[in-house]
Structures are given as structure tokens and as C-alpha cells.
N, C-alpha and C positions, 0 to 999 in steps of 0.2 A: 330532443336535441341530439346529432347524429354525433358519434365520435368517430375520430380521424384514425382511415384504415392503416391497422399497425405498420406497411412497406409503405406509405407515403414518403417518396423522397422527401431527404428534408430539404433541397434545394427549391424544391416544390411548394414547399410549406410556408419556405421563406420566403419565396416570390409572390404566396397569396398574401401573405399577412403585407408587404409592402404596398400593395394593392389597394388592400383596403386602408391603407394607413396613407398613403400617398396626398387625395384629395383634402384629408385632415389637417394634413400636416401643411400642405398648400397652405391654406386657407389661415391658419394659425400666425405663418408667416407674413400671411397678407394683412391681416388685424394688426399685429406687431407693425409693422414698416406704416400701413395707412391710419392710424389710432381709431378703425370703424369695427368698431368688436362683431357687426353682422356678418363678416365675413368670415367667423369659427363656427356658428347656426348651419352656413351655407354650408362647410367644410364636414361635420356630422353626417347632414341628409346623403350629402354624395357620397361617403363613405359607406353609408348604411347602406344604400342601394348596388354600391360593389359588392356587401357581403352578400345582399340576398343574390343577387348575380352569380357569384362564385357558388353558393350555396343549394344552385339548380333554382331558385325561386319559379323561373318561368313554368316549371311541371309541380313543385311542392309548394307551392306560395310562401307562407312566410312561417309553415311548421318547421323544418328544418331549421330555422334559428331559434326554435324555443317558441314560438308565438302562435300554437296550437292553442286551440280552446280549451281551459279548463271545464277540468269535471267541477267544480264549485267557483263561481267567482267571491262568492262569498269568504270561504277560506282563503282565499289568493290574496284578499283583500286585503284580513287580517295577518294574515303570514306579512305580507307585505309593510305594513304597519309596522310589525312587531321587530321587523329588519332594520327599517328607517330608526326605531327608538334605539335599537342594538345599535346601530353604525355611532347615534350622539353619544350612546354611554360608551363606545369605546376613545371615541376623539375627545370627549371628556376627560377621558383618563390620561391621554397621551399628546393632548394636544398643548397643557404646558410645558412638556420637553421639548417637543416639536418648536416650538418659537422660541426658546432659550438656547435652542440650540443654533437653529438655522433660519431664525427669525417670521414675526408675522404674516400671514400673506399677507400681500399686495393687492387690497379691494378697492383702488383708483377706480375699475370700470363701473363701480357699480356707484360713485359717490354722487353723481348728479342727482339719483332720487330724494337727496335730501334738500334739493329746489323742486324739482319734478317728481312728486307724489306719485304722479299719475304711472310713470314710468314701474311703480312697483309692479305694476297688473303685466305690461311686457316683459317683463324679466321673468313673472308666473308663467306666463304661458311660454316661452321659450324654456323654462323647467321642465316642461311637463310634456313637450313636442322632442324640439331637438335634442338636449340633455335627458328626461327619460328614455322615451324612444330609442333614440337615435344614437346615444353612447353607449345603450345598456344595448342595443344590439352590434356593434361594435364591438364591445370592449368583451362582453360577458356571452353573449349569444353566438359570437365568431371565432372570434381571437380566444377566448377561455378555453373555446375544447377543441383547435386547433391547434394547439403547442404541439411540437410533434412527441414529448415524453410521454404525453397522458395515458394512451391505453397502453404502452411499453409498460409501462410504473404502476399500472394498478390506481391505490389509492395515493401512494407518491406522487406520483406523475401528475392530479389534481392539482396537488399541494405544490407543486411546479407551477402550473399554469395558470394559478390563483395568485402566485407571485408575480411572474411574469407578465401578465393580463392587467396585474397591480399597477406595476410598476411604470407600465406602458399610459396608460390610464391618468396616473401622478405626470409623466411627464405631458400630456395632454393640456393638463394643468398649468404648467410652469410658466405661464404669464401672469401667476400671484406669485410668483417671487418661486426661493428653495422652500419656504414652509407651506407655504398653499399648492403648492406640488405634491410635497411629501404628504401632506396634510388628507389627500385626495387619495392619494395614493393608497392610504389607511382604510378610508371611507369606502373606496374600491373592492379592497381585500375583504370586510366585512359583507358586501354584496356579493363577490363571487365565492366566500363562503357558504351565504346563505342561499345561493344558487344550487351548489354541489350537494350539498348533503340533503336537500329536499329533493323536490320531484324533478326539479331542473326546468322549472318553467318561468321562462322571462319576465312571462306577466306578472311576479313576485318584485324582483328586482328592480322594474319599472315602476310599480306603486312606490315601491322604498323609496326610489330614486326622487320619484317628484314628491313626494311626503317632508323629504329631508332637505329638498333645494326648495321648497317654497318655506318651509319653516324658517329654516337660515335667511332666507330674504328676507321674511318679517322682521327676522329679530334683529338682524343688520338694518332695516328701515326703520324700525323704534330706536336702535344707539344713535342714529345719525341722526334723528328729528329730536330727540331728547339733547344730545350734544350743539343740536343750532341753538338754544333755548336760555 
């Protein structure tokens, strides 16, 4: 994963991050206004493909976002695993303030599987595509080590743009409401920590990713079919 050369205008930086944030953001508005949630799926892919664009993809492929071959997939696996179980125990711990505070998210989008079963298996695989994929190179493979403090700041500067990357991230969210925002938000910062202090390879944060959004789906699809009952 390439870091951002220390005189990068920051006007520069900020017109790549809109960039890549642009078609996302499109699209989020478009689900919102039309109630067809495939259109924040759509809004992903096109963002991801701005990064790799911006990111030279046409001469590096998709090393320069982190999506170099590991040396082990084996260890990437587990690394990845052990990320996704870190991200519950944190939102476990912080997740009853979080909704006492600024209330539950909002999982309307997801309530029809509790008619439509079958609907779980599309909601997996959209975990595991657009949302692994396609946020985790977004959110953590672009925008993470683009901030423009990071190589200014050393190890500060991380801790900047793990915030920031966070927060960005959470707001991506906010069509579950303030706490399923914030809530992501949390889940976020535990991925792009376990980004940074490892070897910095995507394919960690992506297993996490779809580890932790298929899990949650399950266990959102046993409340809802236990609660029809």
C-alpha cells in the first residue's frame, strides 16, 4: 500500500478523496429518495474503480490498493478472522452507549427476510462483493492512506486517518439512522486499525469484513424469524 507523497497539495488530495467519494455518495442518495437499496451496491463498485483509477491501476493492478498477493493466505485468513471477532468484542462493549445514546440503528432495509428467507443468501453475497471488496478498498485501501497528515505525522498521522477514514466510513452508514452510523463507524476504526499495525494488506480487512457482515446477517435473520413466532 503506497503512502501519500509528503508535498501532495492538500487541494489535490481533497479533490481525489471527492472523487472517489462522489459516485458513493450518488448512489446512497439515490437508495434514499428511490427506497431500492441496490443502488449503494452500485455506488461501491463505481467508487472502488475511481480508486483503482486514481491509484495508477492501469500500470499496478490492484497492488497499490493493498491487494497484492500474500506471502500466506493462510495467515491472512486467520489474521482476518481474528479482526472480525475484535471488531464484535469491541461493538459489544460499546454498542449499548451507542444506542442509549443516539438510538438503535435503523434495519428497515434488511426486514423483509423475515418473509423472504431466501433473501439472506443475497444480502451474503453483497457482504462479501460490494461491502468486503468494495468499501474495504474505498474506505481503508484509498482513503486510509490518503489523508494527507499521515506520512507528515509518523504514527500520528495513522491515527488521523483511521479517524477520519472512520468516520467517513460511519457516515456511509447513516441510512441506519445516528447509531448504525456511529455504530460502523466503530467497526470501521477496528479494521483500519487492524490494517495499520499489520503488514497493511487489504486482504486481511476484507475477510474481516465479510466474516462480520455475514455473521451479523445471520443473527439479525434468527431475531427476525424467532420474533415472527
Amino acid at each position: 500500500m503506497q503512502d501519500v507523497p509528503p508535498r501532495t497539495p492538500a487541494t489535490r488530495i481533497l479533490a481525489s478523496w471527492l472523487l472517489v467519494l462522489l459516485p458513493l455518495v450518488a448512489s446512497l442518495e439515490l437508495a434514499r429518495l428511490t427506497h431500492h437499496t441496490l443502488f449503494g451496491p452500485i455506488g461501491v463498485v463505481a467508487s472502488a474503480g475511481v480508486a483503482w483509477w486514481l491509484e495508477g491501476g492501469q500500470a499496478t493492478g490492484w497492488s497499490g490498493l493493498g491487494l497484492a498477493r500474500p506471502a500466506s493466505w493462510l495467515r491472512v485468513a486467520i489474521e482476518g478472522a481474528l479482526l472480525a471477532i475484535a471488531a464484535g468484542v469491541v461493538l459489544a462493549l460499546v454498542g449499548g452507549i451507542v444506542t442509549a445514546k443516539f438510538g438503535a440503528p435503523d434495519l428497515r432495509p434488511f426486514m423483509s427476510m423475515r418473509e423472504h428467507p431466501a433473501e439472506l443468501a443475497g444480502w451474503i453475497a453483497i457482504a462479501w462483493t460490494t461491502a468486503a471488496f468494495g468499501e474495504e478498498i474505498v474506505f481503508r485501501g484509498y482513503l486510509l492512506p490518503h489523508m494527507s497528515p499521515v506520512r507528515r505525522l509518523g504514527r500520528a498521522g495513522w491515527a488521523v486517518g483511521i479517524v477520519l477514514s472512520s468516520a467517513l466510513f460511519g457516515l456511509a452508514h447513516s441510512y441506519q439512522g445516528p447509531g448504525g452510523g456511529i455504530a460502523s463507524g466503530v467497526v470501521g476504526a477496528v479494521f483500519a486499525t487492524g490494517l495499520v499495525i499489520g503488514s497493511r494488506s487489504l486482504w486481511r480487512t476484507i475477510i474481516a469484513h465479510g466474516l462480520f457482515d455475514t455473521v451479523s446477517l445471520i443473527l439479525l435473520f434468527l431475531t427476525l424469524r424467532q420474533a415472527s413466532h
